[in-house]
C-alpha positions as CSV (number, residue, x, y, z in Angstrom):
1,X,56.4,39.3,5.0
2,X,54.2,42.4,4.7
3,X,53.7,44.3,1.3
4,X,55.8,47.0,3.2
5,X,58.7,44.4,4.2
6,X,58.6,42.9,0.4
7,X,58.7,46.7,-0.9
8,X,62.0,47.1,1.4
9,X,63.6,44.1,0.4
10,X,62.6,45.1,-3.3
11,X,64.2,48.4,-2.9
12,X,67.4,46.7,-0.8
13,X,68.5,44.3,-3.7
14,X,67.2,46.3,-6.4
15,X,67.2,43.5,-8.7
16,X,64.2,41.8,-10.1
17,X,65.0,38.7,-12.3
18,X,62.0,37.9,-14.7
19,X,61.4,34.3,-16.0
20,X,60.5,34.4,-19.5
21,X,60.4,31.1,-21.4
22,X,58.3,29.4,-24.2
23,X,57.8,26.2,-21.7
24,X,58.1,26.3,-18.0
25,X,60.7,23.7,-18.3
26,X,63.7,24.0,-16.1
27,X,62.3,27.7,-14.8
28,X,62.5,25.7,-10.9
29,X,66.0,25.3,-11.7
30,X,66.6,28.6,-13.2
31,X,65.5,29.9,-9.9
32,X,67.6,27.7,-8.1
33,X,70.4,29.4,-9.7
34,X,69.7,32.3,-9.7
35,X,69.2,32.7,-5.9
36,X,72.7,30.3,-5.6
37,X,73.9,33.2,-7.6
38,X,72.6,36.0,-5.0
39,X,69.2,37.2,-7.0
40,X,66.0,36.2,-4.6
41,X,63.5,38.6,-6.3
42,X,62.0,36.4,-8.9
43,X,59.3,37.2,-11.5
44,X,57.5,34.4,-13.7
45,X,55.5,35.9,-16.0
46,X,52.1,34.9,-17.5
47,X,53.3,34.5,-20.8
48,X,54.8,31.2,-19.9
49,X,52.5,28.3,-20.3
50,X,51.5,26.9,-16.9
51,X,53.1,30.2,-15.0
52,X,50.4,29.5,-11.8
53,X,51.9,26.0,-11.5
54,X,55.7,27.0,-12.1
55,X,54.8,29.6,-9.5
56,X,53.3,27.5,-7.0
57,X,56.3,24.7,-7.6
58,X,58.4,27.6,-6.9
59,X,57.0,28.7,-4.1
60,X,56.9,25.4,-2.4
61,X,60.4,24.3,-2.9
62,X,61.7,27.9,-2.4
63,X,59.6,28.8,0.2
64,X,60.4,31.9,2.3
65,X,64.8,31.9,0.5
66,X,62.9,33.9,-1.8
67,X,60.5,37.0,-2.7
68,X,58.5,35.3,-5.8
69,X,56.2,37.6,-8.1
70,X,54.2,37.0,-11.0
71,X,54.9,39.3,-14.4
72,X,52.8,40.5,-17.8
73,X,49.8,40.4,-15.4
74,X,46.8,42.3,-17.4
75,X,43.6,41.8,-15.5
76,X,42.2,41.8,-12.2
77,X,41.8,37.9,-11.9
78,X,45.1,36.7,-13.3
79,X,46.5,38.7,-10.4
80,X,44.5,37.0,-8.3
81,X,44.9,33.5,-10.0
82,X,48.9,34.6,-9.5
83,X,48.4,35.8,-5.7
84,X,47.0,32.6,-4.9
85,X,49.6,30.1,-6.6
86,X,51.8,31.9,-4.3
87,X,52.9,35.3,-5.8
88,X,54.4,37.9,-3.0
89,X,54.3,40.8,-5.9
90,X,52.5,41.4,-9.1
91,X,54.1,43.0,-12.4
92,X,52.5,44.6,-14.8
93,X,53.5,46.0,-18.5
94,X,50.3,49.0,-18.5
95,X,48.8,50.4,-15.8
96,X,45.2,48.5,-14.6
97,X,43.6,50.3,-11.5
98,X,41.8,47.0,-11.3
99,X,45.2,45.2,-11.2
100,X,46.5,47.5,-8.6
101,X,43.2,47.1,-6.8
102,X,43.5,43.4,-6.4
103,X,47.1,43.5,-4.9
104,X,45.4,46.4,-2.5
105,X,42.9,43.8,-1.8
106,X,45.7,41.2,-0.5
107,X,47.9,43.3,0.6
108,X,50.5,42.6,-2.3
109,X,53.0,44.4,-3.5
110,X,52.2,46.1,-7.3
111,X,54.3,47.3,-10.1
112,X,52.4,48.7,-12.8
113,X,54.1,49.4,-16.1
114,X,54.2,53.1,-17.8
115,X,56.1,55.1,-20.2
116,X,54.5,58.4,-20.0
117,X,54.7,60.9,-17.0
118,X,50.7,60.9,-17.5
119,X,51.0,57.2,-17.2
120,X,53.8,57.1,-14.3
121,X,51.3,59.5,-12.4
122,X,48.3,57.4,-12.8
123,X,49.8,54.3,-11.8
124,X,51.4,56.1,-8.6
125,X,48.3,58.1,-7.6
126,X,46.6,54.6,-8.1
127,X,49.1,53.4,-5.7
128,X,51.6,51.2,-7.0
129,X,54.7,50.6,-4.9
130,X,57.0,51.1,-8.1
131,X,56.2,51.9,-11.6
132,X,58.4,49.8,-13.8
133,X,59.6,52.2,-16.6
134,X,58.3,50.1,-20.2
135,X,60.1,49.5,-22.4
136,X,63.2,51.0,-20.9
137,X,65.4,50.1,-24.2
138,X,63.0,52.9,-26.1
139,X,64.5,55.6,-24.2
140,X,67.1,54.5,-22.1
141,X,68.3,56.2,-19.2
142,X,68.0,59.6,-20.8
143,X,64.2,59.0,-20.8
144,X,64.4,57.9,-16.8
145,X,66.2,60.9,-16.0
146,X,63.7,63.1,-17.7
147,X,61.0,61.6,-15.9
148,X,62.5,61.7,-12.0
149,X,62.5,65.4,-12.9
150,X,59.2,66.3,-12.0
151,X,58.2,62.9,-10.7
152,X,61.2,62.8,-7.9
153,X,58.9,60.9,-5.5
154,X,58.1,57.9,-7.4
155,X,60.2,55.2,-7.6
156,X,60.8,53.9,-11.1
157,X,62.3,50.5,-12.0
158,X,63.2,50.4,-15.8
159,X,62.8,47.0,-17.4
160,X,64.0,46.3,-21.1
161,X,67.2,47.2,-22.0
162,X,69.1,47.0,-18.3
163,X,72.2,45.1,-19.1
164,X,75.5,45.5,-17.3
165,X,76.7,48.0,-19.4
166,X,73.9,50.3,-18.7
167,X,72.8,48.9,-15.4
168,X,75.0,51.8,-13.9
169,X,73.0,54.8,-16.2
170,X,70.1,53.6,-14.9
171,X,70.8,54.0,-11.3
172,X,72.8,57.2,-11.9
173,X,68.9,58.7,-13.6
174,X,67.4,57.4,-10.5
175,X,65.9,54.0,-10.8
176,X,65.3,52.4,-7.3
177,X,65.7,48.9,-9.0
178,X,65.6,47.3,-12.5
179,X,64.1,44.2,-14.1
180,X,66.3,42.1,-16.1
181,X,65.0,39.2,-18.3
182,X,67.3,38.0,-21.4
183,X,70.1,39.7,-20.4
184,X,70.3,38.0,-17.3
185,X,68.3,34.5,-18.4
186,X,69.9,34.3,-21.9
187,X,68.0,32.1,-24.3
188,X,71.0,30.1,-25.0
189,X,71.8,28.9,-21.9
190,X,68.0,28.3,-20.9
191,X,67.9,26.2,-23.9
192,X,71.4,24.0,-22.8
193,X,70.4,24.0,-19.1
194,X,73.4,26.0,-18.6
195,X,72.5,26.8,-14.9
196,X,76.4,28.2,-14.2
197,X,76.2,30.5,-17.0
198,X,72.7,31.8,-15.2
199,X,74.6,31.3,-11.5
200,X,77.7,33.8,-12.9
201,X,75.3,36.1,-14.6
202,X,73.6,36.8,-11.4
203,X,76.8,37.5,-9.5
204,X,77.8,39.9,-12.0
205,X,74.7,42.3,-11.6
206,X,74.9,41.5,-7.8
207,X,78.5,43.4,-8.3
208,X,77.3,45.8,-10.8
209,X,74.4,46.6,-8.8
210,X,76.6,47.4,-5.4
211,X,79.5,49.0,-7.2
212,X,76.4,51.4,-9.2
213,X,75.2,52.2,-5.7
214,X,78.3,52.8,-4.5
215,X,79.7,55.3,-7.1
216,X,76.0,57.0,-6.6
217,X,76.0,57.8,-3.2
């Protein structure tokens, strides 16, 4: 698909699941689940040893079921490095012009992180698709809300603190999506292989996510 296409289908789920593990052991089967469980926008992030490899396993056995990014990218050529393992989008936690560049270059999809309106306005006049809100826990969906205010044409996706109980405050303050990492990949049931517990999580923020939508107009 085109960086336009992936930016729709982004926007159409509005659900990015991010892959965060100490090893990239069982993260294939993590993604298996979670698409079995109706989540196909999948983020590995850099922070996991081997993430380029774990992307590119990903990628082959997944192939087009799913729209796979890359996450906690910081410079120019790990986006690349990512992009060429097999990475549809790139995630970032601050905003890099040179990251943003890069996906340009590619024709990737980019979602810089900011906190900041100065920083939400840099990364969008830098031209990133979506500006992931970070860390979204710090000021919630109060903070989100203030920031569509004078931003209403940027689309924000908070990451760090979406969980189901305030998966519903964040779209209601405008987020156009949300990342979710432990709360949706708990540590407990990565660490058992507890692949239903991951399955059933992602149906419940499938739900949540419709029913948010639904109340929200």
């Amino acid at each position: 698909m085109s960086r336009s296409e992936d930016l729709h289908h982004v926007l159409d789920r509005g659900l990015v699941a991010i892959l965060r593990a100490p090893s990239g052991e069982r993260l294939v089967e993590v993604a298996e689940a979670l698409y079995e469980g109706g989540i196909d926008v999948i983020e590995v992030t850099f922070t996991v040893p081997g993430a380029a490899e774990i992307i590119s396993e990903v990628s082959r056995r997944m192939g087009d079921r799913i729209l796979l990014g890359a996450g906690s990218i910081l410079d120019a050529e790990t986006a690349r490095i990512a992009i060429l393992a097999g990475a549809n989008f790139v995630v970032a936690p601050v905003v890099s012009h040179d990251v943003i560049s890069m996906c340009h270059r590619y024709d990737k999809l980019v979602m810089p992180g900011a906190f900041t309106p100065t920083e939400v306005l840099s990364a969008w006049d830098a031209g990133a698709d979506v500006v992931k809100i970070f860390p979204a826990e710090t000021g919630g969906p109060a903070h989100l809300k203030a920031l569509k205010g004078p931003l209403p044409q940027v689309r924000m996706m908070p990451t760090g603190g979406v969980n189901l109980e305030t998966l519903p405050k964040f779209v209601a303050a405008g987020a156009c999506a949300v990342g979710l990492g432990g709360s949706l990949v708990e540590k407990t049931a990565l660490a058992n292989g507890d692949m239903n517990r991951i399955r059933d999580l992602a149906g419940q923020y499938v739900n949540a996510m419709r029913h948010a939508r639904e109340e929200n107009g």
